[in-house]
N, CA and C atoms as an extended XYZ file, in Angstrom:
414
Properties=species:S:1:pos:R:3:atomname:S:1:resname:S:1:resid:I:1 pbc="F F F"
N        56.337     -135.588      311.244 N   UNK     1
C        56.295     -135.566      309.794 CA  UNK     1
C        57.073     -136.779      309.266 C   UNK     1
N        56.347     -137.456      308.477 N   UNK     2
C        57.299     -138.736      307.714 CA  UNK     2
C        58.113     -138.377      306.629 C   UNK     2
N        59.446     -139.156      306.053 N   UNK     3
C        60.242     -138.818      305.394 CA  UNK     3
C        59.332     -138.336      304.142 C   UNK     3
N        58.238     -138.869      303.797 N   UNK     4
C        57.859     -138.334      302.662 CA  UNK     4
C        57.495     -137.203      302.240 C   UNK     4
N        56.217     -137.107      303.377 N   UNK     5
C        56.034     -135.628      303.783 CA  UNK     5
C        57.141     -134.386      303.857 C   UNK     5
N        58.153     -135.285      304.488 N   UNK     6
C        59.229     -133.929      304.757 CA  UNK     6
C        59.949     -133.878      303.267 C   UNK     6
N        60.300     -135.005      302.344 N   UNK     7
C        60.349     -134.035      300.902 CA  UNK     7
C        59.788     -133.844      300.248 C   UNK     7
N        58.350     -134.328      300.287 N   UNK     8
C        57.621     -133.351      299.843 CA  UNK     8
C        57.544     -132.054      299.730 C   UNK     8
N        57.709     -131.481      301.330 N   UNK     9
C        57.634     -130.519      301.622 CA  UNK     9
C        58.974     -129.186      301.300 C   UNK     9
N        60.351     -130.519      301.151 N   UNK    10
C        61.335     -129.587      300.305 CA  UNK    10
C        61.499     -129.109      299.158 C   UNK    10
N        60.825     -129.975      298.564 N   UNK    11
C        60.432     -130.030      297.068 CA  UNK    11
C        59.582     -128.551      296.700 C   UNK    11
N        58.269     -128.255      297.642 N   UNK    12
C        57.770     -127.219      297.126 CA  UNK    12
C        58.358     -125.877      297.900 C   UNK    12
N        58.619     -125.951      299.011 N   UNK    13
C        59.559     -125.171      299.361 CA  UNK    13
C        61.065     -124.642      298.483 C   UNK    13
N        61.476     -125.671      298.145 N   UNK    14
C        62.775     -124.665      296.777 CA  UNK    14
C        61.870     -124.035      295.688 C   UNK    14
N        60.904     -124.401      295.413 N   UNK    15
C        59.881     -123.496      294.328 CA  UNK    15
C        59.377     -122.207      294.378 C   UNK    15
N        59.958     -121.751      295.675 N   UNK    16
C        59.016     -120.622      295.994 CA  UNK    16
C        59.839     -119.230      295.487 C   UNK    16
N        59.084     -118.386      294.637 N   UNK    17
C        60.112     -117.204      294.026 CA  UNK    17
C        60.051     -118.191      292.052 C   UNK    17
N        59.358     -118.992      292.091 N   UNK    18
C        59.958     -119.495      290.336 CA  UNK    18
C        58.793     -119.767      289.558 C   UNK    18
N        59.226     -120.409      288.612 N   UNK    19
C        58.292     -120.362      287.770 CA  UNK    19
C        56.836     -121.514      288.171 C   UNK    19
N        57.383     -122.612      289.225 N   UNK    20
C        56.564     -123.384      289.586 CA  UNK    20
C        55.554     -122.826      290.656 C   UNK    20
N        55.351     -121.666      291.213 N   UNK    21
C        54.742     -120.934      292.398 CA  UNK    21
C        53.672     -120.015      291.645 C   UNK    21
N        54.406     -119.497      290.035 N   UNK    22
C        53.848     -118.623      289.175 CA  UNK    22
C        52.616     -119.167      288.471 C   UNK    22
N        53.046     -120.604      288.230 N   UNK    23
C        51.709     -121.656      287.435 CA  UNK    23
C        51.227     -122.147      288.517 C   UNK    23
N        51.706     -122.409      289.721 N   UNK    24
C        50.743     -122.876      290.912 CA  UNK    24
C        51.071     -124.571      291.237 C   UNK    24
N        52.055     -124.680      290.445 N   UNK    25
C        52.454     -126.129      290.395 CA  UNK    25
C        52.592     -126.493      292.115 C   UNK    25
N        51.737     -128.098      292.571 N   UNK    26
C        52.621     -128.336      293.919 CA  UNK    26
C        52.898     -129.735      293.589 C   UNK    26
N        53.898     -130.622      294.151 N   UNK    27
C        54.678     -131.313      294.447 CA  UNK    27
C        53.113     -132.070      295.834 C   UNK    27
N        52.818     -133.553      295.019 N   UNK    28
C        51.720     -134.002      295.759 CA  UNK    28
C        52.049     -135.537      296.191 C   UNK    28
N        52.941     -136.529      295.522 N   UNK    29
C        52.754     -137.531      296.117 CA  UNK    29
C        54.512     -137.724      295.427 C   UNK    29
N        55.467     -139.428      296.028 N   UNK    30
C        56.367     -139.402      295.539 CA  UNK    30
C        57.142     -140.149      296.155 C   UNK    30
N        57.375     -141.299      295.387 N   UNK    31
C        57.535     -142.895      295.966 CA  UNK    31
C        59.838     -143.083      295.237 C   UNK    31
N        60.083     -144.334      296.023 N   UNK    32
C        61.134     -144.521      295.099 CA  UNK    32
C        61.693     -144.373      293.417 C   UNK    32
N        60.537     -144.589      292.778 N   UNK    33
C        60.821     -144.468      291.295 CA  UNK    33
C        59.605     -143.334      290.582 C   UNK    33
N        59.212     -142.383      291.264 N   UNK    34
C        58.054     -141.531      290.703 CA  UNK    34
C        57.886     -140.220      291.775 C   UNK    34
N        57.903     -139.212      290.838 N   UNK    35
C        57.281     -137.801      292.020 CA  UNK    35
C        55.429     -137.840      290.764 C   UNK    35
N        55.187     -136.810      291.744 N   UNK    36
C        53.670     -135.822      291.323 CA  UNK    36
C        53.479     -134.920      291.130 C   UNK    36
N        53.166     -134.078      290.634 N   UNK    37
C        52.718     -132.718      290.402 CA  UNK    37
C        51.495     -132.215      290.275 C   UNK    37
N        50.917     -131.307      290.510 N   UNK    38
C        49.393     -130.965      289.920 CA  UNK    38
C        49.900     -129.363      289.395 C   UNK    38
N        49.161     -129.061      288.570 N   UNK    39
C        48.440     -127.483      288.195 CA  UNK    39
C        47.455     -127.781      287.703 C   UNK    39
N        46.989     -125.755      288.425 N   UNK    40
C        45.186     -125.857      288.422 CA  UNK    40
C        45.417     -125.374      286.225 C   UNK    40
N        44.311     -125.690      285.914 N   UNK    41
C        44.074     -124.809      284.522 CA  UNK    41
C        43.415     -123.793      284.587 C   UNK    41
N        43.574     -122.316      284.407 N   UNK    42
C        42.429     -121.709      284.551 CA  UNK    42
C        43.540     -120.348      283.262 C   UNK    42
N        42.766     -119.621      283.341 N   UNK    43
C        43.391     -118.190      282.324 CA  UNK    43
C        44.541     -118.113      282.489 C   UNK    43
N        45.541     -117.913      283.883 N   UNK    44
C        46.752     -117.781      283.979 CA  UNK    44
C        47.792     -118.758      282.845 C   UNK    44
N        47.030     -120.288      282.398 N   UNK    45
C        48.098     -120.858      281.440 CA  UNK    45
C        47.422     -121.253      280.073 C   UNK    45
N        46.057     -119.976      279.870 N   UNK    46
C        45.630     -120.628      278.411 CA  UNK    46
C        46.316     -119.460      277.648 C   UNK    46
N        46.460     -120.577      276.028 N   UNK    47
C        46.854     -119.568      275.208 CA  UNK    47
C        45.509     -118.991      274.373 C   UNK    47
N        45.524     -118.124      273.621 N   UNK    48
C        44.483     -117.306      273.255 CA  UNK    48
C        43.287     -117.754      273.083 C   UNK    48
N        43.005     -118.633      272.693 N   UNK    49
C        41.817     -119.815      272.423 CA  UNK    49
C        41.546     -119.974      273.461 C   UNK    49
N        41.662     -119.804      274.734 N   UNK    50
C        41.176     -119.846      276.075 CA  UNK    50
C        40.924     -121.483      276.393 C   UNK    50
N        42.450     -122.435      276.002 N   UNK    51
C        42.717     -123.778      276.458 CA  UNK    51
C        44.150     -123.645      277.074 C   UNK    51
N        44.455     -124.899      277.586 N   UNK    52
C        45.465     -124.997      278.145 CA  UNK    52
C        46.818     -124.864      276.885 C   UNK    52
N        47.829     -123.711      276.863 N   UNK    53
C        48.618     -124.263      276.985 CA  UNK    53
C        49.440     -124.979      276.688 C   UNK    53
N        50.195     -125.785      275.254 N   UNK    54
C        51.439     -126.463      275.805 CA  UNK    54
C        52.492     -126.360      276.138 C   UNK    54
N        52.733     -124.720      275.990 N   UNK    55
C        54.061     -124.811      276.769 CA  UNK    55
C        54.051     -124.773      278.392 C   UNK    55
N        52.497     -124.400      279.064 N   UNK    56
C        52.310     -124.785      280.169 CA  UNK    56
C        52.659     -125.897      280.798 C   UNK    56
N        51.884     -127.093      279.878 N   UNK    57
C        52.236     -128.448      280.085 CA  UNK    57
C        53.585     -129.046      280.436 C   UNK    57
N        54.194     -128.596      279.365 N   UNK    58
C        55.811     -128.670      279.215 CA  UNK    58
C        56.245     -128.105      280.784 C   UNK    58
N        56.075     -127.286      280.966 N   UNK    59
C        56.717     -126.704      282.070 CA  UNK    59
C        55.929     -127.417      283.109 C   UNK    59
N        55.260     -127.871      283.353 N   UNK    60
C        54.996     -128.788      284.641 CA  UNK    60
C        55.145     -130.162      283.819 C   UNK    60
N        56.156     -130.932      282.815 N   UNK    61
C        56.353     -131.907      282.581 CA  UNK    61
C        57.706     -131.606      283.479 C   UNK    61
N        58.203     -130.562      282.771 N   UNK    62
C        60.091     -130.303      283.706 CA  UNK    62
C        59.929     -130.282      284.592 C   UNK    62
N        59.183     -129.752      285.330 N   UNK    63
C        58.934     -129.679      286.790 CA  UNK    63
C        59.067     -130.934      287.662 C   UNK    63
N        58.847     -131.945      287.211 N   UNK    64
C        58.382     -133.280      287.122 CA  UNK    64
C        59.571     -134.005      287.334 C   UNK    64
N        60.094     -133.905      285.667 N   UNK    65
C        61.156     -134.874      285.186 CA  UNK    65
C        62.363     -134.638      285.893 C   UNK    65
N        63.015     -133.756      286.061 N   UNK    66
C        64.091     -133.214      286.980 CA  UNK    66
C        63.925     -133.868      288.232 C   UNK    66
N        63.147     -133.489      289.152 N   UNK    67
C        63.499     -133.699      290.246 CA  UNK    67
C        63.541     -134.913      290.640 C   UNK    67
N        62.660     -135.773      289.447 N   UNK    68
C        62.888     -137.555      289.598 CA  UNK    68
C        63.802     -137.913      289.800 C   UNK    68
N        64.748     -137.020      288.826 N   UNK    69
C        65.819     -137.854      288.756 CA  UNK    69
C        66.920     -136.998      290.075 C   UNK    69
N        66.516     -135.915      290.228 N   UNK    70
C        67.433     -135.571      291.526 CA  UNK    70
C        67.156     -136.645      293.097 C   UNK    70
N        65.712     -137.510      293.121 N   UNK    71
C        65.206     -138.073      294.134 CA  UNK    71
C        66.195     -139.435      293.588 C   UNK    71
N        66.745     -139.162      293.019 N   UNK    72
C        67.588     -141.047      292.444 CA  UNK    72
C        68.580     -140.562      292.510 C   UNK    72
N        69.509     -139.597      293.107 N   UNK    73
C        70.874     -139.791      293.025 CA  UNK    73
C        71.937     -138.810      294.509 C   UNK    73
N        72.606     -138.826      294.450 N   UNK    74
C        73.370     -138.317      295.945 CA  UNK    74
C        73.375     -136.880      295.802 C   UNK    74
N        72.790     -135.860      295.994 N   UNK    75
C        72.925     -134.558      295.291 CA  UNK    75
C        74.257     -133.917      295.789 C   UNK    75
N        74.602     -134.907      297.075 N   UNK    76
C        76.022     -134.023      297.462 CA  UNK    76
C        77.007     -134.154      296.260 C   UNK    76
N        76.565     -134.879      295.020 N   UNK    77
C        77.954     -135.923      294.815 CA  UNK    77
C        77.732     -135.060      293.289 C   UNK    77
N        75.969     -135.343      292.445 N   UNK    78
C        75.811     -135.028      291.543 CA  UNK    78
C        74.909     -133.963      291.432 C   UNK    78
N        74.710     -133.640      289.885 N   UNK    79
C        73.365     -132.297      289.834 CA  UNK    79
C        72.703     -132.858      288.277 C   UNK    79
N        71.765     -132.554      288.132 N   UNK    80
C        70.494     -132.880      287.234 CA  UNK    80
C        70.719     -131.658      286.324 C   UNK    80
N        71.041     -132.188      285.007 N   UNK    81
C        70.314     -130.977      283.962 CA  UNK    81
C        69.901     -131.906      283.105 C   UNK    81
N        68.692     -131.348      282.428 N   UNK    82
C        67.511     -131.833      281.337 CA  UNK    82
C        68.550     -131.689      280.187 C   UNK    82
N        68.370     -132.274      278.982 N   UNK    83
C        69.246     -131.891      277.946 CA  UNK    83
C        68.760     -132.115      276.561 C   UNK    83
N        67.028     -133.081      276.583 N   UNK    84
C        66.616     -133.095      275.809 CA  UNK    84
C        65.336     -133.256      276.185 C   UNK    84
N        64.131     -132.757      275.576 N   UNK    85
C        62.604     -132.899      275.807 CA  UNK    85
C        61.850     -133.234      274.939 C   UNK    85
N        60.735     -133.908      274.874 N   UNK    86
C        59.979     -133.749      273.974 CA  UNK    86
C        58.858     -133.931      274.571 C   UNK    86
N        57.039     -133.569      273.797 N   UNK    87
C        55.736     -133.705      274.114 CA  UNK    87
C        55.146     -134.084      273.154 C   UNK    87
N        54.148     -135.098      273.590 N   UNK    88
C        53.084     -135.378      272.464 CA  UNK    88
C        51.577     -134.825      273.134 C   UNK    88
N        51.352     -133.924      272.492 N   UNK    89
C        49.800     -133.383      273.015 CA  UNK    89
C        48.966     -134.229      272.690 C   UNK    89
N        48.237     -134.542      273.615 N   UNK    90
C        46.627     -135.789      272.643 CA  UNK    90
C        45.687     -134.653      272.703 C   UNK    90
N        45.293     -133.824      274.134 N   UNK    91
C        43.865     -133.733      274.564 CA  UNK    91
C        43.903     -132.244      274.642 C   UNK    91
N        42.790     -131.329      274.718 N   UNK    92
C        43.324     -130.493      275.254 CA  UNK    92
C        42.234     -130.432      276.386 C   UNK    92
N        42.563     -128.994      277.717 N   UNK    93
C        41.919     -128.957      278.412 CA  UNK    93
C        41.728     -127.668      278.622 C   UNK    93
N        40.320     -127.465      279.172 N   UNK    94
C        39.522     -125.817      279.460 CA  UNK    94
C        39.714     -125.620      280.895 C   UNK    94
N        39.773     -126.635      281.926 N   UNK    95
C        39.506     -125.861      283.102 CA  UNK    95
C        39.662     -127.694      284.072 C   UNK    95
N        39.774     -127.106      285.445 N   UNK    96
C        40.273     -128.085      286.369 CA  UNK    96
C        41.815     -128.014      286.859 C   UNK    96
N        42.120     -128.958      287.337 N   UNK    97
C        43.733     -129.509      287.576 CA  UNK    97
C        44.060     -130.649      286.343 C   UNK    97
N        45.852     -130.747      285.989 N   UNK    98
C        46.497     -131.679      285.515 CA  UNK    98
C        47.288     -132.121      286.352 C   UNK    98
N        47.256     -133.264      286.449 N   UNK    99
C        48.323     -134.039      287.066 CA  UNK    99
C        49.896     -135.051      286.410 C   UNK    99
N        50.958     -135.007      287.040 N   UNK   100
C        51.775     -135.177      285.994 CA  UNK   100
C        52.471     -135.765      286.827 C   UNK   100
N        52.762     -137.399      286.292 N   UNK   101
C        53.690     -138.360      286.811 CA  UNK   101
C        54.868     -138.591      286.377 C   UNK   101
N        56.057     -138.380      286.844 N   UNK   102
C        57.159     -138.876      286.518 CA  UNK   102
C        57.700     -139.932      286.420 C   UNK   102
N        58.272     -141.086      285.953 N   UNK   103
C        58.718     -141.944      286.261 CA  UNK   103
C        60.081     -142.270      285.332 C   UNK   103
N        61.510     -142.831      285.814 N   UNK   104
C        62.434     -142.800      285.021 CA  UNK   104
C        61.950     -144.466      285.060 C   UNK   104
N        62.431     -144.394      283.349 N   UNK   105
C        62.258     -145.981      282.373 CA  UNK   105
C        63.591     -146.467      282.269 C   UNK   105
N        64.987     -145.370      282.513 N   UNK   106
C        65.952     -145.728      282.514 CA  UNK   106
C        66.843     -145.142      283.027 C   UNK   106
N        67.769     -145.751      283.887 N   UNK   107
C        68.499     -145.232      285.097 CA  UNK   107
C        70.170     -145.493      284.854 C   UNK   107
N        70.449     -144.698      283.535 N   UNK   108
C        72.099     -145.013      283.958 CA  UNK   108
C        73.042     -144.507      284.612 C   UNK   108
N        74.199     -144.518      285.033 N   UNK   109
C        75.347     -143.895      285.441 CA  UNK   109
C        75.655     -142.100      285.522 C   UNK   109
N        75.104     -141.805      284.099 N   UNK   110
C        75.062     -140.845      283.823 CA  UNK   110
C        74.175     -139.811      282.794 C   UNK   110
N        72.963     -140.402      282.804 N   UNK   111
C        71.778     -140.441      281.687 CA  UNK   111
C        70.675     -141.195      282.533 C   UNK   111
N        69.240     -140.681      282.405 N   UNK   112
C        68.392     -140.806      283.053 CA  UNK   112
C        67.156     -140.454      281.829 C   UNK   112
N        66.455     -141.443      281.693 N   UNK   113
C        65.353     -140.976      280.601 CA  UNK   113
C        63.886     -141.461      281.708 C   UNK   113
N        63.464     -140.007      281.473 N   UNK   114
C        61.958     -139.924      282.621 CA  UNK   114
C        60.763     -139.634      281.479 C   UNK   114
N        59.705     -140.905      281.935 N   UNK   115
C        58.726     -140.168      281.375 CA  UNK   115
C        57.522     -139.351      282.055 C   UNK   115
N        57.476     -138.588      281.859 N   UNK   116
C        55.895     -138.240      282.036 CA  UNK   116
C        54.911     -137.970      281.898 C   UNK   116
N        53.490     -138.684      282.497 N   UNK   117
C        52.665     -138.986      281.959 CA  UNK   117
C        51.564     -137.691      282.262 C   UNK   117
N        50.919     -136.824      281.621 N   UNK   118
C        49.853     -135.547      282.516 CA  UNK   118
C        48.533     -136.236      281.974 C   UNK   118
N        47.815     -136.184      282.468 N   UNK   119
C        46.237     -136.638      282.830 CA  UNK   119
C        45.330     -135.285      283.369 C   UNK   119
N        44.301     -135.428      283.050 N   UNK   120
C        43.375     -134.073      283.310 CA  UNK   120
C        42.516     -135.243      284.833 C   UNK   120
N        41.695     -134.117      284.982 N   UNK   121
C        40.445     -134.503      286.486 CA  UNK   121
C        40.005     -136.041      286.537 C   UNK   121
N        39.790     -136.223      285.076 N   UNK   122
C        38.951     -137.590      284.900 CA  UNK   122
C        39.776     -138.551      284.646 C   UNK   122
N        41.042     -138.263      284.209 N   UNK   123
C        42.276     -139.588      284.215 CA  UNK   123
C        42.698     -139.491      282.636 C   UNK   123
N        42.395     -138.884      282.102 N   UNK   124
C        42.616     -139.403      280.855 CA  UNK   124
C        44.048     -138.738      280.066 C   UNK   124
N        45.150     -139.478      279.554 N   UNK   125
C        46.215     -138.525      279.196 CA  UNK   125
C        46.025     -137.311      278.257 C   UNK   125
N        46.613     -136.179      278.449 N   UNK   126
C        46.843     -135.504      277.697 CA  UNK   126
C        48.143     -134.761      276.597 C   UNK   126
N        48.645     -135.605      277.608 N   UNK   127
C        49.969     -135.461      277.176 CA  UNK   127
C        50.957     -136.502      277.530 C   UNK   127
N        52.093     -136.746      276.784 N   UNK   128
C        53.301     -138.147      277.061 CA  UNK   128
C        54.176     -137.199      276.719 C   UNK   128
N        55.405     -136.848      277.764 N   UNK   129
C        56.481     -136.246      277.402 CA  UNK   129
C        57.522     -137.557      278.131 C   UNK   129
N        58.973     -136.673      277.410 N   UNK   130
C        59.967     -137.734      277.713 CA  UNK   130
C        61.082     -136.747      277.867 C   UNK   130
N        61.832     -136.927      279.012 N   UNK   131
C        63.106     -135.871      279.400 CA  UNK   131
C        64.421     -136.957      279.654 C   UNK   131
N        65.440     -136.451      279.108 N   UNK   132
C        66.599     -137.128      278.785 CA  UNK   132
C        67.228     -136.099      280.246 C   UNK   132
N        68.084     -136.655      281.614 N   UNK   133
C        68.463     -135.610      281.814 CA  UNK   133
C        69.994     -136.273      282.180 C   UNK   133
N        71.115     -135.611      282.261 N   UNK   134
C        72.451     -135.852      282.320 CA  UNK   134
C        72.816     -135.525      284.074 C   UNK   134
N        72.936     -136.419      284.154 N   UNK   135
C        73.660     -136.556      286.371 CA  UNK   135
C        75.056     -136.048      285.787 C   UNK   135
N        75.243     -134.967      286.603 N   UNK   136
C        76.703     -134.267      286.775 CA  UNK   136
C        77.470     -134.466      287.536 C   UNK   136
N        78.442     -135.114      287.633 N   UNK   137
C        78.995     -134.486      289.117 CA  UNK   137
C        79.898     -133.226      289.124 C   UNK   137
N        79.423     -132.960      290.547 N   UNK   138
C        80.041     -131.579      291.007 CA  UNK   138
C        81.720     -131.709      290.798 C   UNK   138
């Protein structure tokens, strides 16, 4: 197994029992400055109108944004909490997978601003969120 694979594989492994196992979220690709995510869309995250969702979205944006920034820092040393969020919905979606890229735009000391980008099947965004999250140390 290559290092990637193997956190990959830690990544969805701490998920198991939460809210990311409940929406079906997995942990799919995830380089130096970016993780991945997918969820499927189907009934489990529409709201009554039988679409996706934004607080679905949201929750596989966090899903996202966090652990970016836990893959950027010493976890023996520090810990990740989110402290501010926001979403801009463009699109909505009926059915398929979303995919949701993380990437931090800014990497300080103690502040980390991640964006991420969710895209439906065909590529197209549906959403731009942005997570502010604060590195702690223990």
């Amino acid at each position: 197994m290559t290092e990637k694979e193997s956190k990959l594989q830690a990544l969805n492994d701490m998920c198991k029992n939460t809210l990311n196992e409940t929406l079906q979220i997995t942990y799919t690709d995830l380089g130096e400055d970016y993780l991945v995510a997918t969820m499927p869309v189907n009934e489990r995250v529409y709201q009554p109108d039988g679409i996706l969702n934004g607080g679905a979205t949201m929750a596989l944006a966090e899903t996202v944004g966090s652990p970016t920034s836990m893959l950027a820092i010493d976890l023996s040393k520090y810990s990740v909490r989110g402290i501010e969020f926001s979403a801009n919905h463009l699109r909505s979606v009926k059915h398929g997978n979303i995919t949701a890229t993380g990437k931090i735009i800014h990497k300080g000391k103690t502040i980390h601003l991640v964006e991420i980008k969710i895209v439906d099947d065909r590529g197209r965004v549906i959403s731009l969120c942005k997570l502010t999250n604060y590195i702690l140390a223990k």
